[in-house]
Phi, psi and omega in degrees: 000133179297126170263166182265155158333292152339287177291325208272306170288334178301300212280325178287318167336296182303332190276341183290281194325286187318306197272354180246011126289305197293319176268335154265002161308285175292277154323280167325329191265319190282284181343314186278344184294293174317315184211013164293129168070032147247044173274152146220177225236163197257136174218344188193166146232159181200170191292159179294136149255148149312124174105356141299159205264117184318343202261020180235048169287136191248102177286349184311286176303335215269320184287319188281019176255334207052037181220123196289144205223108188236186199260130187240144185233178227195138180274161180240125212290340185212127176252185190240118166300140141247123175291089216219104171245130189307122147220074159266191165305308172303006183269343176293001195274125202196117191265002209211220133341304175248159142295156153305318181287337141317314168318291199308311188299306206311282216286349176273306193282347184279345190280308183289317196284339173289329176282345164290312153340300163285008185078046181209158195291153157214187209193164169216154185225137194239116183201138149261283155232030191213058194358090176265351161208165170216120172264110188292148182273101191245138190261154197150100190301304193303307177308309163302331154311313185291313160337292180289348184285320181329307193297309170332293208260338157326095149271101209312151167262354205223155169271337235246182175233132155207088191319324159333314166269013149263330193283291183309320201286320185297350193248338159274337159307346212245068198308313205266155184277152189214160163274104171254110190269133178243098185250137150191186172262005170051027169255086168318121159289147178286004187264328185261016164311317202274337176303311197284006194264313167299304187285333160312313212281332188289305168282337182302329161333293185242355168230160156296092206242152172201155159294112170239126165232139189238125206218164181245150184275357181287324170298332206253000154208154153300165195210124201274093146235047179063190193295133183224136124004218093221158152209114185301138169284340166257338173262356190038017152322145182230148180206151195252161197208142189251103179264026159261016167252150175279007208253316195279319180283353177254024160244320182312281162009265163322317192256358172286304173321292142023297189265295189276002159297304164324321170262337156304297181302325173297307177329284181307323186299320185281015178071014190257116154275171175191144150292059236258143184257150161215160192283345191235007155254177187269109196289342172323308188285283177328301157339260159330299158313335159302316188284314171319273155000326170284000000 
């Protein structure tokens, strides 16, 4: 649905008003806690002491001095969030009040406005199965505004997902370590698991990544109202499927389970933490339990 010039400023005013209660309520503090000072900065190099850590040897310094020499770094007073938000098709999905893509956004502006609050940039990325707008990390109420109007109002030119191709363009974009938040529903085609495994392992390497994921519990079964149509929202397949039966509905059932075990486990092997949302909880609650943890 088309939105009006009208709507489209109204619902960002609310969501501006809800997450910057929520993020000086809350957030802002636990946020700084979580990921504030852990960049660090290029700042001398100087001779080896006994009890430096070797692997911050400057072999360069080392060789033309012939004195062995390492890189010494400085925390860095101000870091940059990237925001890398899912808007394929399947985010339109929503059994309950909100969509998904409501949730994300929610949880994207609660995000920008607590790093703001500390004084760091934040950036954003849009991506389906592609990079579809990439937004530079800027400091700012008016940017982050813009942001969320971005989430809002943006229609994807593509349906489809490869989460793959948002974690590489961020990490090229992004020379200096940054805090990068990954919102989606992680419904991943299986053919980009090993890409995107490969590409965690890189970035994760040089930036701080955590996860939110976000899903409807409507997703997460069949629901026994006899032979139904169907239509994947990214592949537009249409298949018709007789969910009175119990045999079709405990393998859905099974293989949704699958994919997020299967995407839990990926997480974890990269070192990613993550937060899982449903559309009909308090992400408010999650939230918090992520930042604790840290």
């Amino acid at each position: 649905m088309i939105q009006s010039e009208s709507d489209i400023l109204k619902r960002v005013r609310h969501i501006e008003i809800k997450s910057r209660g929520l993020s000086n309520e809350i957030f802002a503090g636990k946020y700084h806690t979580a990921f504030k000072g852990r960049g660090m900065s290029f700042a001398e190099v100087r001779e080896y002491r006994i009890g430096d850590d070797v692997r911050d040897i400057d072999w360069n310094v080392t060789a033309r001095s012939r004195k062995p020499h390492i890189k010494v770094y400085e925390e860095e007073r101000e870091l940059t969030m990237m925001l890398m938000v899912d808007v394929s098709s399947s985010q339109m999905f929503g059994s309950t009040i909100s969509t998904k893509q409501n949730i994300l956004t929610e949880i994207a502006a609660v995000l920008a406005f607590s790093a703001a609050q500390t004084g760091d940039k934040v950036g954003c990325i849009l991506f389906s199965d592609r990079v579809e707008r990439f937004i530079p990390p800027k400091k700012g109420r008016s940017h982050i505004l813009m942001i969320i109007r971005s989430l809002l109002e943006y229609r994807p030119e593509r349906s489809g997902t490869q989460i793959s191709e948002a974690v590489r363009y961020m990490t090229n974009v992004n020379k200096k370590r940054c805090t990068a938040f990954l919102l989606s529903d992680f419904i991943n085609p299986r053919r980009d698991m090993e890409p995107l495994s490969d590409a965690l392992k890189i970035a994760a390497s040089r930036h701080d990544i955590v996860a939110v994921r976000v899903t409807d519990r409507r997703e997460a079964e069949l629901p026994d109202v006899g032979i139904v149509e169907m239509q994947d929202a990214e592949t537009h397949r249409q298949v018709w499927v007789d969910t009175s039966s119990k045999r079709v509905r405990e393998a859905y059932a099974a293989d949704v389970n699958q994919q997020r075990e299967t995407i839990a486990e990926l997480l974890r092997h990269n070192r990613v933490d993550m937060a899982e949302v449903t559309t009909d909880s308090d992400y408010v609650k999650e939230l918090i339990k992520l930042f604790k943890k840290r």
